[in-house]
C-alpha positions, 0 to 999 in steps of 0.5 A: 376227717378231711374232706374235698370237693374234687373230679373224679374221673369217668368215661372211657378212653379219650371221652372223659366225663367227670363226677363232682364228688365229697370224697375223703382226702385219703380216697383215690381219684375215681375211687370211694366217695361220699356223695355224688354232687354233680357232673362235668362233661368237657366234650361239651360246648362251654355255652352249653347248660349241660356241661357243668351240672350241681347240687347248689344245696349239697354243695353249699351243705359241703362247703359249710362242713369244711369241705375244700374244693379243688382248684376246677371246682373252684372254678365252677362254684365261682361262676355259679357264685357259691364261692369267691376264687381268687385270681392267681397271678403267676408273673414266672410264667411267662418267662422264657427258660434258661436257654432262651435266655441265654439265646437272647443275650448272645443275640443282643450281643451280637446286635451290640457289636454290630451296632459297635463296628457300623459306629466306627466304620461310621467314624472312619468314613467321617475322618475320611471325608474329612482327610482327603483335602490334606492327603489329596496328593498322596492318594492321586499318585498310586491312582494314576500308576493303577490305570498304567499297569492295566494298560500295559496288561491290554497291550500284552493280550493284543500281541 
């Protein structure tokens, strides 16, 4: 027979209170049990004694038969030192999902094609700097027919 150590579910509606069980794998949740083994009350503060109360001598019984504690449990016996849980590392998790990824992607994207166009207008502003001492004569003749056009518009609206 396969036995756990697990919660069974209390308490009523939006208040729950658990029971640390010995209970058959093949048992419900808050169904059949074998032996009743401590309580968990999460309403309470975590400083708070009462919030997690054992039978160490029971449990430590249990965990000699082969009994498998849930990973909650786990958590207790190890802050009261009857086992050793070992630390998960889950480096997935903290990934963002398909979608975000793509969003960041285009948005990197984006940021390298604007970085792209801000380089040549960069470049073209360079040859432009550089270029006006060869085509200083070519850009001086239309600048002075676009002062006269403007003048003889004025001359226009004051008659």
């Amino acid at each position: 027979m396969a036995t756990k150590i697990r919660l069974a579910r209390g308490g009523s509606k939006k208040r729950p209170f658990y029971r640390i069980v010995a209970a058959d794998v093949r048992a419900p949740r808050d169904g059949r049990f074998i032996e009743k083994l401590g309580t968990y009350n999460p309403l309470l503060s975590k400083d708070n004694a009462e919030r997690v109360t054992m039978n160490k001598e029971r449990i430590q019984y249990w965990l000699d038969q082969g009994a498998t504690p849930t990973d909650r449990v786990m958590r207790f016996l190890d802050a009261e030192g009857l086992a050793k849980r070992e630390t998960r590392n889950n480096p997935n998790k903290a990934k963002p999902g398909k979608k975000a990824q793509e969003r960041i992607e285009e948005k990197k994207q984006k940021e390298e094609d604007a970085a792209a166009a801000a380089a040549e207008a960069e470049e073209a502003a360079k040859a432009a700097a550089e270029a006006p001492v060869e085509e200083a004569p070519a850009e001086e003749a239309p600048a002075e027919e676009a002062p006269a056009e403007p003048a003889g518009e004025e001359e226009k609206a004051a008659e």
